[in-house]
C-alpha positions as CSV (number, residue, x, y, z in Angstrom):
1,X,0.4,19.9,19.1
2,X,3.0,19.4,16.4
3,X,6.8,19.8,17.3
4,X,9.1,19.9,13.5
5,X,12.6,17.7,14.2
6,X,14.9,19.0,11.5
7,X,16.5,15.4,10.7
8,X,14.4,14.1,7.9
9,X,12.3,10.7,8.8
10,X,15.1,8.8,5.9
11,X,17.3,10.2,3.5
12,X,16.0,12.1,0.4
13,X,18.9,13.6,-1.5
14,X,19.6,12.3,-5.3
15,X,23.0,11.5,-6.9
16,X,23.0,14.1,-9.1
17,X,20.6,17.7,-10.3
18,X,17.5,16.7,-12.2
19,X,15.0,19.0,-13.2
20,X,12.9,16.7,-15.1
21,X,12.7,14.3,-12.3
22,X,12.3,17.1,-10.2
23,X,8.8,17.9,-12.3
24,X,8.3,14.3,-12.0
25,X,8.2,13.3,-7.6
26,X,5.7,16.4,-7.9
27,X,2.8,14.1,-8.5
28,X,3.6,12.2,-5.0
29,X,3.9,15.8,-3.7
30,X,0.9,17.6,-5.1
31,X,-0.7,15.2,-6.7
32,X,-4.6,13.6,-6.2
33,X,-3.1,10.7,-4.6
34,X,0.2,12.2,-3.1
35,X,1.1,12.8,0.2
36,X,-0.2,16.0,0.8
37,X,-3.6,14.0,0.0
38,X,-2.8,11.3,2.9
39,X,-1.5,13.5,5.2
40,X,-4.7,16.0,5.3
41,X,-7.1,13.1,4.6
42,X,-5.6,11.2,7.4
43,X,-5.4,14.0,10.0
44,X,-8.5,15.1,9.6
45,X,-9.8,11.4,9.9
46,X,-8.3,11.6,13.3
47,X,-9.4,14.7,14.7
48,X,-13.0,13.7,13.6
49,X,-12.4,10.4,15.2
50,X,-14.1,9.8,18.4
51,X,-14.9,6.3,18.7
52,X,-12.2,3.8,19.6
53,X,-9.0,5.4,20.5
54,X,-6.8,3.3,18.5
55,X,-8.1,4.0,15.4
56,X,-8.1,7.4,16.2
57,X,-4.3,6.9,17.0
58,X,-3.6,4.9,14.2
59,X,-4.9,7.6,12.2
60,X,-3.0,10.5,13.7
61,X,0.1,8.3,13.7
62,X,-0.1,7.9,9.6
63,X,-1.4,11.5,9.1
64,X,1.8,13.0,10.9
65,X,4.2,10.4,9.0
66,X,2.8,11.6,6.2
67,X,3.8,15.3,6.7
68,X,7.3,13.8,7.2
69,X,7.1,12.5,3.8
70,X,5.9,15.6,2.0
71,X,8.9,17.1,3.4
72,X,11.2,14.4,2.5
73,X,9.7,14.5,-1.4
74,X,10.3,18.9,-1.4
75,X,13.6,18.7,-0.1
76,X,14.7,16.1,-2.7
77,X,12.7,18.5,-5.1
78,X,14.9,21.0,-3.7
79,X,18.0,18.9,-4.2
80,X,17.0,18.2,-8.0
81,X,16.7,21.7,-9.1
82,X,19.7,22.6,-7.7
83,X,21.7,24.6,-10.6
84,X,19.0,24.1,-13.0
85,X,18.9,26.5,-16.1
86,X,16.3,29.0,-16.2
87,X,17.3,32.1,-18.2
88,X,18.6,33.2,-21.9
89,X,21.9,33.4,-20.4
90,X,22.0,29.5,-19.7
91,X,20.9,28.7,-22.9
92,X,24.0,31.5,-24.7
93,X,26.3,29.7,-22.2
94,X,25.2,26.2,-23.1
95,X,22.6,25.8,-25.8
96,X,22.0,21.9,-25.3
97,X,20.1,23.1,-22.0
98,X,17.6,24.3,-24.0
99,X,16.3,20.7,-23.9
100,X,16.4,20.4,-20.2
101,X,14.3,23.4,-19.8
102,X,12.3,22.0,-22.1
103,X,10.9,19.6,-19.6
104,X,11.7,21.5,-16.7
105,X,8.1,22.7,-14.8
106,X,8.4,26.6,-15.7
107,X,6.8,27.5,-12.1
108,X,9.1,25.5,-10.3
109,X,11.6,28.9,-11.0
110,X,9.2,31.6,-12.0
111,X,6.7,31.0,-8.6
112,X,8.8,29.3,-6.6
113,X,12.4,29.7,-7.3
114,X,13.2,26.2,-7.7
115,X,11.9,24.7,-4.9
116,X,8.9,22.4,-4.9
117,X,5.0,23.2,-5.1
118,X,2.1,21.8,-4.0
119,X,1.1,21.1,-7.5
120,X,1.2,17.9,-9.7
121,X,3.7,17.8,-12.3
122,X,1.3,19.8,-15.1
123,X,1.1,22.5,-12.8
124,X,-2.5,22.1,-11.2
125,X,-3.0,23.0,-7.4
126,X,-3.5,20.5,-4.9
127,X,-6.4,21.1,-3.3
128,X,-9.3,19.7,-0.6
129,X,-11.2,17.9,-2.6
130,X,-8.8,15.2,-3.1
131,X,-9.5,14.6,1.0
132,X,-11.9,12.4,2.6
133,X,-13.1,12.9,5.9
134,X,-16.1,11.6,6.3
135,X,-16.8,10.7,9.8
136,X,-17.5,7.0,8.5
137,X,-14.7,5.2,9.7
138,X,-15.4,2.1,7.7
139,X,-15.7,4.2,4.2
140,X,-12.6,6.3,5.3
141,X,-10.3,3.1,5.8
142,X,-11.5,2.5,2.4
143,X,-10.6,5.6,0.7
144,X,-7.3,4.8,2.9
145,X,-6.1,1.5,0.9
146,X,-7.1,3.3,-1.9
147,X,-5.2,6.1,-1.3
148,X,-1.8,4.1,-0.3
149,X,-2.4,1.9,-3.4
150,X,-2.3,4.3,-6.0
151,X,0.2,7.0,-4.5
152,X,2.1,3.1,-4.1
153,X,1.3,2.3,-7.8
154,X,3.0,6.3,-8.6
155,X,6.0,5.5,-6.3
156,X,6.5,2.5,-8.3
157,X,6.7,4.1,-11.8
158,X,8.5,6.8,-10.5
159,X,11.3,4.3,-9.6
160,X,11.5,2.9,-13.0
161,X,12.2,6.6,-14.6
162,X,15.2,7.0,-13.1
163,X,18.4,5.4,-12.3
164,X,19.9,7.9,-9.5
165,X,20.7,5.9,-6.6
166,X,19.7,8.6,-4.2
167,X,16.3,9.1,-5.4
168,X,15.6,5.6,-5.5
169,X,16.5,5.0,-1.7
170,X,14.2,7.2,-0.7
171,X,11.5,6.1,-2.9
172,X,12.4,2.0,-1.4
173,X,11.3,3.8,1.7
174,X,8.3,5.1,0.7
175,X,7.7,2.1,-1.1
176,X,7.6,0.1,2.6
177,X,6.0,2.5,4.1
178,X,3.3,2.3,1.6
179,X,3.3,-1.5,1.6
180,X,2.6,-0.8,6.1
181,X,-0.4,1.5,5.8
182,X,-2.1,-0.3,3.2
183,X,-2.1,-3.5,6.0
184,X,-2.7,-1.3,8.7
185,X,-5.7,0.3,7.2
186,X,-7.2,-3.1,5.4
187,X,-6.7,-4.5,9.0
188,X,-8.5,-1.5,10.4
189,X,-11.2,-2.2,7.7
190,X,-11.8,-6.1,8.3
191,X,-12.5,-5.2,12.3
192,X,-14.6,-2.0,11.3
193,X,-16.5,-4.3,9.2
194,X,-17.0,-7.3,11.6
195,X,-18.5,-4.7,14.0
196,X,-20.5,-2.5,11.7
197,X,-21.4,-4.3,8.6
198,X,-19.6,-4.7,5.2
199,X,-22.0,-1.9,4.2
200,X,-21.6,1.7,4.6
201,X,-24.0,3.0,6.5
202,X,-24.9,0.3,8.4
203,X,-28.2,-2.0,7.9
204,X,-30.7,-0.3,6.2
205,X,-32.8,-2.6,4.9
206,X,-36.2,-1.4,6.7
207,X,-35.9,1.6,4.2
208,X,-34.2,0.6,1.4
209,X,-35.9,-1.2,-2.1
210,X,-33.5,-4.5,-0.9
211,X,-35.2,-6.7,-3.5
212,X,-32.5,-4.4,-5.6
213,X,-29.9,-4.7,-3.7
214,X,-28.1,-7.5,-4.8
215,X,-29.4,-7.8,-8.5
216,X,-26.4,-7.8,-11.2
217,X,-28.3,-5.7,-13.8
218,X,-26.7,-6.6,-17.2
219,X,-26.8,-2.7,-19.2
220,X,-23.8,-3.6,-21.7
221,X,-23.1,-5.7,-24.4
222,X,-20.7,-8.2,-22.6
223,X,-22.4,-10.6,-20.4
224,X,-18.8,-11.4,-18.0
225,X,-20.6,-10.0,-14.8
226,X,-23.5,-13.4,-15.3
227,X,-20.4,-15.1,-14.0
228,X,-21.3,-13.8,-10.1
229,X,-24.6,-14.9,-10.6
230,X,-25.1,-17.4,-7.5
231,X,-22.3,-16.1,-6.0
232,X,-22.4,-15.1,-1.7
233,X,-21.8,-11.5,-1.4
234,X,-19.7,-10.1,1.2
235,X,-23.1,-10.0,3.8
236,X,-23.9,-13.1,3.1
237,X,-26.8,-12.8,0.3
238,X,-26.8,-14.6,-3.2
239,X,-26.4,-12.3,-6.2
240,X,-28.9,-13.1,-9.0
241,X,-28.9,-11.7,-12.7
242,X,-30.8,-9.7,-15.0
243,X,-30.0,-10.3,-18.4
244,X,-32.8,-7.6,-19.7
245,X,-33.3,-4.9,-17.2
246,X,-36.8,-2.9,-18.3
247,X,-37.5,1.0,-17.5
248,X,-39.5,1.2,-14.0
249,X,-40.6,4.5,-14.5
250,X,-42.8,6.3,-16.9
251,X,-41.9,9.0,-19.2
252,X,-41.3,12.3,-17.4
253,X,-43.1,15.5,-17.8
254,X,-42.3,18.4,-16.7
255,X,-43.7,21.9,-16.8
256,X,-42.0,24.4,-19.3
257,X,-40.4,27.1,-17.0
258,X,-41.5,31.4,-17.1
259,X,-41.5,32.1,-20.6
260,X,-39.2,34.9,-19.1
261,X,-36.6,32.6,-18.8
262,X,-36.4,32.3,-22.5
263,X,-36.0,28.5,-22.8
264,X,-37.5,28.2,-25.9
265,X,-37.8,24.1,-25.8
266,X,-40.5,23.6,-28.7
């Protein structure tokens, strides 16, 4: 069950109208890595959780934050576009506008009548396949500090293009809160690990070709990666090199298709 408080989780209202910024925070809105992405990916993380009940918790916890934050990011939207031109009369009342609309996101008042969208600042739909859920809880808390580290990395830069006060306290916020999940979810990740294994699945060396498994194959013209040669991977086994890897495999042959198909290959 989900019960909406109307106070926002921290303030998110700018200075001043801006409809360029406005295009801008739609990335951390709508965005692959916004927080429409977090909220869904961690949600359903949760509800497919049904191990241990605190990450489970943990999970549900972030996930519901996050839907706190996509408000707090469409209301500030909403703030920014307040006033914003949008017709020939603006421009016949004030021609320099023309420069504003200009950068303005053209759906943000012909779809949704300036308000925000679930879209990323070009336009393009969020959509689920920026979510994982994979029932893996050590490759989810993964795609987690992924997740936090580049909508983090956005925040950041979003920060430095503008100097509106307002904006920028809310994005300090998000900014901690950011800084938070990545720990929780590494920490999540070092326990997951200690139980399960470092690799996802699990052990699965009684059907795998493991004499591959930790070879550093060398297929470019730099030779940097030599440096882990020798080194102790993560589950304990040595890496070793290949400075000339050699085709395993024969040369394949395969039967033309139906003529009928018309794939004239020679």
């Amino acid at each position: 069950m989900f019960k909406h408080t109307r106070k926002l989780q921290y303030n998110a209202k700018p200075n001043h109208p801006d409809p360029i910024m406005a295009r801008r925070l739609q990335e951390a809105l709508g965005g692959q890595w916004g927080e429409t992405t977090g909220m869904m990916s961690y949600l359903s993380q949760g509800w497919a959780s049904t191990g241990d009940e605190k990450y489970k918790d943990l999970l549900l916890d972030t996930g519901t934050e996050e839907i706190a934050h996509v408000e707090m990011i469409s209301t500030m939207i909403g703030y920014l576009l307040e006033e914003a031109p949008f017709s020939a009369e603006d421009l016949k009342r004030d021609p320099s506008l023309a420069v504003t609309m200009a950068g303005m996101d053209p759906e943000h008042a012909l779809v949704h009548g300036l308000n925000a969208s679930l879209n990323n600042p070009n336009g393009s739909a969020w959509n689920t396949d920026y979510v994982t859920s994979s029932g893996n809880l050590v490759a989810d808390m993964r795609f987690n500090v992924v997740r936090e580290s580049e909508a983090r990395l956005q925040v950041s830069r979003l920060y430095s293009m503008t100097e509106d006060e307002g904006i920028r306290d809310m994005l300090k916020f998000l900014l901690a809160r950011e800084t938070q999940h990545q720990l929780q979810f590494m920490k999540a990740q070092e326990e997951l690990e200690e139980k399960y294994g470092v690799i996802v699945p699990g052990d699965m060396k009684d059907i795998e070709h493991s004499e591959f498994s930790h070879v550093l194959m060398n297929f470019s013209d730099g030779d940097g990666s030599k440096a882990f040669e020798g080194q102790i991977a993560r589950d304990g086994e040595k890496f070793t090199y290949q400075e000339n890897p050699e085709a395993m495999s024969s040369i394949p042959h395969i039967k033309p298709a139906d003529p009928k198909l018309h794939n004239d290959q020679g």
